[in-house]
CHARMM internal coordinates of N, CA and C (Angstrom, degrees):
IC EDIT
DIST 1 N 1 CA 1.4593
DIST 1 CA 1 C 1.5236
ANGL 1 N 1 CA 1 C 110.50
DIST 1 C 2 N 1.4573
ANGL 1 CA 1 C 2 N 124.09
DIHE 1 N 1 CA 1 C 2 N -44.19
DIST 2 N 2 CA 1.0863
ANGL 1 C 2 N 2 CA 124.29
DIHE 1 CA 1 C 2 N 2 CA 179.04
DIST 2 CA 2 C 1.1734
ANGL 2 N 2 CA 2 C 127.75
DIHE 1 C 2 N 2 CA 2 C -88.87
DIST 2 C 3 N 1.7514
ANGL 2 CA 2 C 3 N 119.96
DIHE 2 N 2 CA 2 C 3 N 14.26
DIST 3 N 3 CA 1.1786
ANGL 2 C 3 N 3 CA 126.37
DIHE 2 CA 2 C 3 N 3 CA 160.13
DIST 3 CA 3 C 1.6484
ANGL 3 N 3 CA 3 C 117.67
DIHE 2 C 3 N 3 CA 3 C -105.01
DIST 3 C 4 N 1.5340
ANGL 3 CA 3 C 4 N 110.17
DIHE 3 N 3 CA 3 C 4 N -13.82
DIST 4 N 4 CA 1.6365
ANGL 3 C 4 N 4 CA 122.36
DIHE 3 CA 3 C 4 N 4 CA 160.62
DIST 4 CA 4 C 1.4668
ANGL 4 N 4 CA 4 C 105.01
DIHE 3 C 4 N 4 CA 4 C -63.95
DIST 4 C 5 N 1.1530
ANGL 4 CA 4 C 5 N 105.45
DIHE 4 N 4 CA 4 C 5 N -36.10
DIST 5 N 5 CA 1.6217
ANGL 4 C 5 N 5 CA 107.89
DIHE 4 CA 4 C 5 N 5 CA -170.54
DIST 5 CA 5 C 1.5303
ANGL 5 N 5 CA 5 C 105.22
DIHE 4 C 5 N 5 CA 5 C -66.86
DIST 5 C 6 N 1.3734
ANGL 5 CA 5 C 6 N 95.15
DIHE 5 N 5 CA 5 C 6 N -55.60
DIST 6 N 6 CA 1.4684
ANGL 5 C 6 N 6 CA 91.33
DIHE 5 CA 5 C 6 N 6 CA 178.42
DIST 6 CA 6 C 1.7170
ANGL 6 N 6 CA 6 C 134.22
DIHE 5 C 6 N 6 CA 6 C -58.20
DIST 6 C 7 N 1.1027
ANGL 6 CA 6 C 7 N 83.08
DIHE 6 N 6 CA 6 C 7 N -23.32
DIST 7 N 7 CA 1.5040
ANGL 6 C 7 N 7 CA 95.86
DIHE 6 CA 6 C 7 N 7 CA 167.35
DIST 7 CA 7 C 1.7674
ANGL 7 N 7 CA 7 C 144.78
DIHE 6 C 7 N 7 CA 7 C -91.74
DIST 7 C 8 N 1.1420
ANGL 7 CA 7 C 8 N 72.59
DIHE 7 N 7 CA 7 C 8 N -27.41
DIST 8 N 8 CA 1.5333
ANGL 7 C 8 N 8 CA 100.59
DIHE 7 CA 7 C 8 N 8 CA 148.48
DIST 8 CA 8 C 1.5856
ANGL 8 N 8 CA 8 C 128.80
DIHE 7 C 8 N 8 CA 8 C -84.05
DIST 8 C 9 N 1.2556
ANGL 8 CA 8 C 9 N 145.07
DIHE 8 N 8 CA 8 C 9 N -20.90
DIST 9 N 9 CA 1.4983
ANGL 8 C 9 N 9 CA 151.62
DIHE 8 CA 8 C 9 N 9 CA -170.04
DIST 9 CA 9 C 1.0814
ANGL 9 N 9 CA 9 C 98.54
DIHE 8 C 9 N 9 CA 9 C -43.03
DIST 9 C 10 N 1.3139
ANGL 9 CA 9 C 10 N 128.31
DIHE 9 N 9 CA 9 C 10 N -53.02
DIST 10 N 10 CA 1.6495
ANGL 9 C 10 N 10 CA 121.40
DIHE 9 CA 9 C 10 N 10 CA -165.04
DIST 10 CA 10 C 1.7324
ANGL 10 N 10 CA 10 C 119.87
DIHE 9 C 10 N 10 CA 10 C -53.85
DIST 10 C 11 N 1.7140
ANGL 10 CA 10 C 11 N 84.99
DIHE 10 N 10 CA 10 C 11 N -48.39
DIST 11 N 11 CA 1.5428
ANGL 10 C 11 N 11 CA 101.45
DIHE 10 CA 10 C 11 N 11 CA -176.02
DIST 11 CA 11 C 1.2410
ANGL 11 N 11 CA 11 C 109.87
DIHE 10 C 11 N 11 CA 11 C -66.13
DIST 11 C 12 N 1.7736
ANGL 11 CA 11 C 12 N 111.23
DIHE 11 N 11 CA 11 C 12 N -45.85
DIST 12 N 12 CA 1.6932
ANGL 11 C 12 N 12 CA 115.91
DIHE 11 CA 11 C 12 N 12 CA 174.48
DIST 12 CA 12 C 1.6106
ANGL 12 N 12 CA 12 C 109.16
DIHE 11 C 12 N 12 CA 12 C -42.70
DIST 12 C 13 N 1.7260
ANGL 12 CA 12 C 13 N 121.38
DIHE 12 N 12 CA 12 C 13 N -67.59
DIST 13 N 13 CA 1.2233
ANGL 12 C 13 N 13 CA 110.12
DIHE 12 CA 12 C 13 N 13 CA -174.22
DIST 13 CA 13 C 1.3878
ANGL 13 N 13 CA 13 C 134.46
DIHE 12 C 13 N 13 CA 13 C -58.65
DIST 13 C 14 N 1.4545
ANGL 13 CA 13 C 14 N 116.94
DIHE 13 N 13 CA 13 C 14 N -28.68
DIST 14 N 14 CA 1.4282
ANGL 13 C 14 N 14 CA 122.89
DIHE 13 CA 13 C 14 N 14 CA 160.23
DIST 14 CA 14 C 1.5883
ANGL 14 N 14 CA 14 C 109.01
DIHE 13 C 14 N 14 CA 14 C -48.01
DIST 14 C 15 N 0.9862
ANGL 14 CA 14 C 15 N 121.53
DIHE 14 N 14 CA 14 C 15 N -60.90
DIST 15 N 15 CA 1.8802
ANGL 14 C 15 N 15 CA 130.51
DIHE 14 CA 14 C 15 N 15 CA 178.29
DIST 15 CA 15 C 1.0428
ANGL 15 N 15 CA 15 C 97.57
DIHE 14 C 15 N 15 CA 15 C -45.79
DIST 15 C 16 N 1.0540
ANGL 15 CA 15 C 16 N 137.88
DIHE 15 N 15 CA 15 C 16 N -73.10
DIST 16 N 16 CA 1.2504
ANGL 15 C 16 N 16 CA 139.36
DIHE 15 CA 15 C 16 N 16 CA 175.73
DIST 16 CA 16 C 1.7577
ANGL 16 N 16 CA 16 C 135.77
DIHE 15 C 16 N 16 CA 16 C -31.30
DIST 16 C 17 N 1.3953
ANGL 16 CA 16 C 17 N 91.20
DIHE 16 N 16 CA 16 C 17 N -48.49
DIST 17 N 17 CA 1.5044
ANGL 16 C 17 N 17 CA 107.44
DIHE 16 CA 16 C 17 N 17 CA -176.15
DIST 17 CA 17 C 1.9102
ANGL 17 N 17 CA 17 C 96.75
DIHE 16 C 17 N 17 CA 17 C -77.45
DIST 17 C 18 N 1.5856
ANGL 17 CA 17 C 18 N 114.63
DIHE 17 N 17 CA 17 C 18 N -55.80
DIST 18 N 18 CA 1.4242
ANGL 17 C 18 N 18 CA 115.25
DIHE 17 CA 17 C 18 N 18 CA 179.00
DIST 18 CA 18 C 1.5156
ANGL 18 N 18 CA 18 C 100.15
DIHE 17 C 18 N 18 CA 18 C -28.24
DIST 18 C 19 N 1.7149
ANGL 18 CA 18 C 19 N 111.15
DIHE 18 N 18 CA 18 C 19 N -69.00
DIST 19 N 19 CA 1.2209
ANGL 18 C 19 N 19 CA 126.58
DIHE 18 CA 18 C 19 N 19 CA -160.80
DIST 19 CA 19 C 1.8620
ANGL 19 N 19 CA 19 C 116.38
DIHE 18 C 19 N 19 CA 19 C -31.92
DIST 19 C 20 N 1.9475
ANGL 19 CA 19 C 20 N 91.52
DIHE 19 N 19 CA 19 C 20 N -53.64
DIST 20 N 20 CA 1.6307
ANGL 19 C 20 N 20 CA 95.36
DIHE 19 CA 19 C 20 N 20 CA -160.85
DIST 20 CA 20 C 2.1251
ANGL 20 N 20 CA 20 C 84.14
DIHE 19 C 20 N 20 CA 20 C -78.56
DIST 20 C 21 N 1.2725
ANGL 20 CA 20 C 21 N 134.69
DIHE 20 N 20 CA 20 C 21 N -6.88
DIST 21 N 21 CA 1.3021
ANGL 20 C 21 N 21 CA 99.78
DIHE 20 CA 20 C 21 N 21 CA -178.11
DIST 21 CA 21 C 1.2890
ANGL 21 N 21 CA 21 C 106.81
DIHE 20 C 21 N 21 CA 21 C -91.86
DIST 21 C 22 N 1.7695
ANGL 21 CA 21 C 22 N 129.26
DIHE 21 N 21 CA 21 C 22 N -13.98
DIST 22 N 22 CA 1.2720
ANGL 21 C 22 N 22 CA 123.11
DIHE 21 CA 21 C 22 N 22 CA -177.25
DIST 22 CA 22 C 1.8580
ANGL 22 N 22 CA 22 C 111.12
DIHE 21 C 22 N 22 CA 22 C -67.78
DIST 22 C 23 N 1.5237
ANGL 22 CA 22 C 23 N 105.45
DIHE 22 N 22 CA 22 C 23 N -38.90
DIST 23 N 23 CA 1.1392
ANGL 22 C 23 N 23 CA 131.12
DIHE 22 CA 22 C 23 N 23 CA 162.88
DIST 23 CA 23 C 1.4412
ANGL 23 N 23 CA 23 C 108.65
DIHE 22 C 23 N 23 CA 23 C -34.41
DIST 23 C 24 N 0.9336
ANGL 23 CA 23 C 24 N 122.08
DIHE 23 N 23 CA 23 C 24 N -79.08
DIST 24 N 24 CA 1.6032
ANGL 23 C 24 N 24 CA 138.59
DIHE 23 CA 23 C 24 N 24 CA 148.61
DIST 24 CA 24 C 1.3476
ANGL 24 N 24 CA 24 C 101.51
DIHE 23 C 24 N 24 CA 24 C 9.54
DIST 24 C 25 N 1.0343
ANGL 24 CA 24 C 25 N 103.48
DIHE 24 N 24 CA 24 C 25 N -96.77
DIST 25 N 25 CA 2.0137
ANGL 24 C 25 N 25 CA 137.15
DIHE 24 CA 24 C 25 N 25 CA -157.01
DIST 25 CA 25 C 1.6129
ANGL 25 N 25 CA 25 C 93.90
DIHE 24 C 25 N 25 CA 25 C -64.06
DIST 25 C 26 N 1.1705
ANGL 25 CA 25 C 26 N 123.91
DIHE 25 N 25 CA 25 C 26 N -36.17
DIST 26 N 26 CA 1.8509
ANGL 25 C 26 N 26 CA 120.43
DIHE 25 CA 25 C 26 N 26 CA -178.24
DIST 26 CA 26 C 1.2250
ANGL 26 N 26 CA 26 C 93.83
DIHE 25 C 26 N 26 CA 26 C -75.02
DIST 26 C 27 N 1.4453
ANGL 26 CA 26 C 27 N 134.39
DIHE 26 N 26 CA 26 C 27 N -58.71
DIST 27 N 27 CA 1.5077
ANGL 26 C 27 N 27 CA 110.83
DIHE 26 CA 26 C 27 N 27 CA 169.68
DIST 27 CA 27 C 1.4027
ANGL 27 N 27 CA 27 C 160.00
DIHE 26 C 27 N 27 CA 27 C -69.40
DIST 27 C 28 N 2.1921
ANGL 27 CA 27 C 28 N 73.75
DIHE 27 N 27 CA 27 C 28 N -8.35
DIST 28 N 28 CA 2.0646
ANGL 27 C 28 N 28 CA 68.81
DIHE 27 CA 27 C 28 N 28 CA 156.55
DIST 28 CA 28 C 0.7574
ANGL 28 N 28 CA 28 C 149.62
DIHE 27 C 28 N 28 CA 28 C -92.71
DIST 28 C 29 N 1.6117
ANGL 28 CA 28 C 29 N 92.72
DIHE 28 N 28 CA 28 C 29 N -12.40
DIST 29 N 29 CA 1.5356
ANGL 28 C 29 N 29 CA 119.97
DIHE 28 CA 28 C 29 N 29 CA 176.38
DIST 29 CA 29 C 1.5448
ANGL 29 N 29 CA 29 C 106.04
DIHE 28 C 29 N 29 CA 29 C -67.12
DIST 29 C 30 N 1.1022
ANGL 29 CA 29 C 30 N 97.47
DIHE 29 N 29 CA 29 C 30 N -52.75
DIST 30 N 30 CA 1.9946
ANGL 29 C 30 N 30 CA 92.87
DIHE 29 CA 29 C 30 N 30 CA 174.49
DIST 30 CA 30 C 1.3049
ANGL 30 N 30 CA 30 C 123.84
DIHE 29 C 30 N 30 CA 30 C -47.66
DIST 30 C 31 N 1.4251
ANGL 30 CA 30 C 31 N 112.71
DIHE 30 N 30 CA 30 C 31 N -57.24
DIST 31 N 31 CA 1.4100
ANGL 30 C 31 N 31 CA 108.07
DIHE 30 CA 30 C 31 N 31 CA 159.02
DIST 31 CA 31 C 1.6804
ANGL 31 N 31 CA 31 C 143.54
DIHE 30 C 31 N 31 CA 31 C -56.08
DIST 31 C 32 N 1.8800
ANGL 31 CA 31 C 32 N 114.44
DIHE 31 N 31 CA 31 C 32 N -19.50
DIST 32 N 32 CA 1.1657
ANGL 31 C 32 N 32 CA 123.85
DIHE 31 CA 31 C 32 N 32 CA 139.79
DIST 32 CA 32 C 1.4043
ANGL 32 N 32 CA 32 C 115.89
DIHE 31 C 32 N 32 CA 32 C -50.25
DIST 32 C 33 N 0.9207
ANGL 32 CA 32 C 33 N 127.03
DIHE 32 N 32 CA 32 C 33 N -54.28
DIST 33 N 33 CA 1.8117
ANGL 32 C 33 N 33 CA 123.86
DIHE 32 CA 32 C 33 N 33 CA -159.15
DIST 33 CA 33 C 1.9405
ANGL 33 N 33 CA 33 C 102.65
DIHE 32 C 33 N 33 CA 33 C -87.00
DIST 33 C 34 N 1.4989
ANGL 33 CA 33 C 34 N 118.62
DIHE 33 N 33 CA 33 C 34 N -10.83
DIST 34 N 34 CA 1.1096
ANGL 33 C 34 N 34 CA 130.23
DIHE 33 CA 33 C 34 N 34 CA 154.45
DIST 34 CA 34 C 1.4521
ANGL 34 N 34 CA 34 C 144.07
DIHE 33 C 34 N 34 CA 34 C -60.64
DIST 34 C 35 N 1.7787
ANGL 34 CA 34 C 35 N 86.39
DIHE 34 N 34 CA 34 C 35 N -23.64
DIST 35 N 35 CA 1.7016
ANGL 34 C 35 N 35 CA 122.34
DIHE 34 CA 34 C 35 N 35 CA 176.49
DIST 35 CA 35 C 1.5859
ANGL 35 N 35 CA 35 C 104.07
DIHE 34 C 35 N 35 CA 35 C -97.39
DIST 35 C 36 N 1.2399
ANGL 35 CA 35 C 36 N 109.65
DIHE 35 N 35 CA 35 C 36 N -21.37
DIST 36 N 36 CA 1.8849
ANGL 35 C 36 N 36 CA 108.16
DIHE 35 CA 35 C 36 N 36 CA -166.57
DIST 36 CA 36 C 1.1913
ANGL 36 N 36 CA 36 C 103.61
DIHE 35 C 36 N 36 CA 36 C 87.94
DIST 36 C 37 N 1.3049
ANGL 36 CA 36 C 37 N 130.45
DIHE 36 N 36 CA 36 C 37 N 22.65
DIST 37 N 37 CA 1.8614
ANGL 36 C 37 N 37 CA 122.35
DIHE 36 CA 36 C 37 N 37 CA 159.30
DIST 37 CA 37 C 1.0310
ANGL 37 N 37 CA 37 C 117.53
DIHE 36 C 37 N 37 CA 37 C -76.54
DIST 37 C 38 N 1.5446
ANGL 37 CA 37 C 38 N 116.78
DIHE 37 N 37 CA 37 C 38 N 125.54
DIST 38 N 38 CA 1.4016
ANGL 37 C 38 N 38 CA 105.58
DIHE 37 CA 37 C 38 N 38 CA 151.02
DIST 38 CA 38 C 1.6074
ANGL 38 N 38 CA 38 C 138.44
DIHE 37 C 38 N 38 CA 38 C -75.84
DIST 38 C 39 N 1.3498
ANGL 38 CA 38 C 39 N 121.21
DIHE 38 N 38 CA 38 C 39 N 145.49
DIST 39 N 39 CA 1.2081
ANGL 38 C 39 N 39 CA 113.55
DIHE 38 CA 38 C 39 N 39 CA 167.17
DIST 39 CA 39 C 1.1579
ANGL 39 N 39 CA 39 C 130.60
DIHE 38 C 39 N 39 CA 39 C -73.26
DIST 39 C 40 N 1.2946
ANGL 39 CA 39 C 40 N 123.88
DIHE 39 N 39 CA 39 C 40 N -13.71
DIST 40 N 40 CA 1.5738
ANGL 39 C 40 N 40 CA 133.10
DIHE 39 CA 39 C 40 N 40 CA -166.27
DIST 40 CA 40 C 1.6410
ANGL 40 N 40 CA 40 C 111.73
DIHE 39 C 40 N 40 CA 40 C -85.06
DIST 40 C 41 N 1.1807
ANGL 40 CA 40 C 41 N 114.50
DIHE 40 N 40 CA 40 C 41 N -21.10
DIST 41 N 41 CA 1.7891
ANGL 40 C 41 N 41 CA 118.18
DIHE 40 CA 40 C 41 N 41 CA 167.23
DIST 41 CA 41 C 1.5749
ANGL 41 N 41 CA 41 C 86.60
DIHE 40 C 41 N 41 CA 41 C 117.88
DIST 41 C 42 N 1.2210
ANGL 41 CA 41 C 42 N 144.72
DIHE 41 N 41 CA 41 C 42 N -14.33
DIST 42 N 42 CA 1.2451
ANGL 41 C 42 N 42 CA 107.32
DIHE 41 CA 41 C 42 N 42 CA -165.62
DIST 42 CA 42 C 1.6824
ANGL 42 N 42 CA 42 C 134.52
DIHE 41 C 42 N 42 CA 42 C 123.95
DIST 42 C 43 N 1.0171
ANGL 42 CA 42 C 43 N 76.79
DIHE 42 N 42 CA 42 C 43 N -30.32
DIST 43 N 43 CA 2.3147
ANGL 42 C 43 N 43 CA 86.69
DIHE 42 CA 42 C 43 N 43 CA -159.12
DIST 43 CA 43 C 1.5286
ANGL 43 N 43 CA 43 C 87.89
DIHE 42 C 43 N 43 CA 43 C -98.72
DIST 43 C 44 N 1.1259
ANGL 43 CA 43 C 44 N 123.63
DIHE 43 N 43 CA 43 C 44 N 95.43
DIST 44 N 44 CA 1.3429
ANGL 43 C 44 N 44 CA 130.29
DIHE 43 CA 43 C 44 N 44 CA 161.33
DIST 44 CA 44 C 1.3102
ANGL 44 N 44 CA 44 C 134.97
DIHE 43 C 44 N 44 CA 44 C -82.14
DIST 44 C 45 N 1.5230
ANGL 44 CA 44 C 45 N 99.87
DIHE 44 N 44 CA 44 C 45 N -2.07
DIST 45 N 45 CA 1.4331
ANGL 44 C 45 N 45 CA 113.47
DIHE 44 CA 44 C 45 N 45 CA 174.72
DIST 45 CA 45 C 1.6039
ANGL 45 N 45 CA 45 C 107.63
DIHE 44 C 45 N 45 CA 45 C -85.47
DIST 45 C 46 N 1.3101
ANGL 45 CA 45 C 46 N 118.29
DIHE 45 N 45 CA 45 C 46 N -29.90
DIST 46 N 46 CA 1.6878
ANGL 45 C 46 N 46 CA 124.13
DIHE 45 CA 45 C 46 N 46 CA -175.64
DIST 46 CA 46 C 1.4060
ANGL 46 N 46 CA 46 C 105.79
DIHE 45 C 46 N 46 CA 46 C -93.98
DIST 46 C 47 N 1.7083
ANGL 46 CA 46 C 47 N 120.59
DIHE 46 N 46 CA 46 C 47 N 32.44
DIST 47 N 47 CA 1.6549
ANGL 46 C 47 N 47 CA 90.54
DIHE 46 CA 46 C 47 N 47 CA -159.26
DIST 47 CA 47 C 1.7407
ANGL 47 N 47 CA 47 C 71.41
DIHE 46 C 47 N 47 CA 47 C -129.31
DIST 47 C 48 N 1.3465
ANGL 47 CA 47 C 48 N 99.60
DIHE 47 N 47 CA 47 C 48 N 138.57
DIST 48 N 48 CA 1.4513
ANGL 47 C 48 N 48 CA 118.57
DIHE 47 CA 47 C 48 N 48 CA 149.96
DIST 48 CA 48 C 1.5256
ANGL 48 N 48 CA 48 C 127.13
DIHE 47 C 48 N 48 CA 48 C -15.67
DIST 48 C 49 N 1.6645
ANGL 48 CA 48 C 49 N 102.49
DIHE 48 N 48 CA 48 C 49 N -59.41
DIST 49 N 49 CA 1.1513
ANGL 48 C 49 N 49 CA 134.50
DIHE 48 CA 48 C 49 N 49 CA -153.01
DIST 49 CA 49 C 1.4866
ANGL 49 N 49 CA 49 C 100.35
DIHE 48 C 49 N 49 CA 49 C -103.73
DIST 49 C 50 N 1.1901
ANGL 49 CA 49 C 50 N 121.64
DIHE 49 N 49 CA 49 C 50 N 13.61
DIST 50 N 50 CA 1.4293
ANGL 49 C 50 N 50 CA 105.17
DIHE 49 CA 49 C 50 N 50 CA -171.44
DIST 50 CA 50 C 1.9430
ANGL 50 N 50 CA 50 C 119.00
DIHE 49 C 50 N 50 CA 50 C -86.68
DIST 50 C 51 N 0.8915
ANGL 50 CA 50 C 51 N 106.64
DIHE 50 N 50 CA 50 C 51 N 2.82
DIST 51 N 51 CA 1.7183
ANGL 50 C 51 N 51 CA 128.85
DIHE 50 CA 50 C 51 N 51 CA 160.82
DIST 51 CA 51 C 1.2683
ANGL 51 N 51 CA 51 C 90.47
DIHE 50 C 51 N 51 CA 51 C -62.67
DIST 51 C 52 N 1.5153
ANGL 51 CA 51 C 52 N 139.31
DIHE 51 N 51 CA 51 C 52 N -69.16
DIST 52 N 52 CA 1.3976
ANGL 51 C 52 N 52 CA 134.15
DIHE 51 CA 51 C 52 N 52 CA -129.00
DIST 52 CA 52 C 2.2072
ANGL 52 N 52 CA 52 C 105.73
DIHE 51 C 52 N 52 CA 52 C -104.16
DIST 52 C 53 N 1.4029
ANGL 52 CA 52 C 53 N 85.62
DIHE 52 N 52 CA 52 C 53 N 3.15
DIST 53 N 53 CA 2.0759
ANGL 52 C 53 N 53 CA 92.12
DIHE 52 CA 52 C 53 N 53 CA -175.81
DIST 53 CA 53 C 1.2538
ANGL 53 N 53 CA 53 C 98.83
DIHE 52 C 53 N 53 CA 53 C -60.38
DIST 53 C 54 N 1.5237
ANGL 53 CA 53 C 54 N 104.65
DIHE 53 N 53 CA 53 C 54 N 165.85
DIST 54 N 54 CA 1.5876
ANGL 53 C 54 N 54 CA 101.09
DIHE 53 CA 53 C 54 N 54 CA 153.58
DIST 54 CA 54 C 1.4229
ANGL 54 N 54 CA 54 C 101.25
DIHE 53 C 54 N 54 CA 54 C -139.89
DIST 54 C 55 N 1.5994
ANGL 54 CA 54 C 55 N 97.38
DIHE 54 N 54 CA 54 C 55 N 110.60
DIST 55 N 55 CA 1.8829
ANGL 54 C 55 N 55 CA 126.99
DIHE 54 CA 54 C 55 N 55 CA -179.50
DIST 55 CA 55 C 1.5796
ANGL 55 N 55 CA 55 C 103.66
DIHE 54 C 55 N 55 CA 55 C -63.43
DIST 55 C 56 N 1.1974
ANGL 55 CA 55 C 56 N 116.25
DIHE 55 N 55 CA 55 C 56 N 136.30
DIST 56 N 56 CA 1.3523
ANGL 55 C 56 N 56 CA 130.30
DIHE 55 CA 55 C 56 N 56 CA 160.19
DIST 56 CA 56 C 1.7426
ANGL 56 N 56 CA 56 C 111.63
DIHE 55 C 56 N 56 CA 56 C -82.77
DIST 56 C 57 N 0.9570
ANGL 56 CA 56 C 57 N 101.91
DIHE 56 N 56 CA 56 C 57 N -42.06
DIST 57 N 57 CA 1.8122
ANGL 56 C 57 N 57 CA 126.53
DIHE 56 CA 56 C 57 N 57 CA -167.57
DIST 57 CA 57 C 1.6036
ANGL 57 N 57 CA 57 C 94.20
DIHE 56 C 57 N 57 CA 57 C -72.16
END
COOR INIT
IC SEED 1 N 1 CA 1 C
IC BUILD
């Protein structure tokens, strides 16, 4: 086990590091959309989708 490990570390810490930044980005986004931010920038007049928002304003 502790020679897989060793041989593996590189790959382990990359996995790892991806992991805590995907980690990252799912929670900020959660916590943006927790605040009422949108992600889309804003311009609801140019958006496809602007039937389907849900406006605070």
């Amino acid at each position: 086990m502790i020679d897989w490990l060793l041989n593996h570390i590189s790959t382990l810490f990359v996995s790892i590091v991806l992991l805590m930044i995907i980690i990252w980005i799912i929670r900020y986004m959660l916590n943006e959309k927790r605040q009422g931010k949108s992600s889309c920038g804003g311009q609801c007049g140019h958006c496809q989708m602007n039937h389907s928002c849900n406006h605070s304003s």
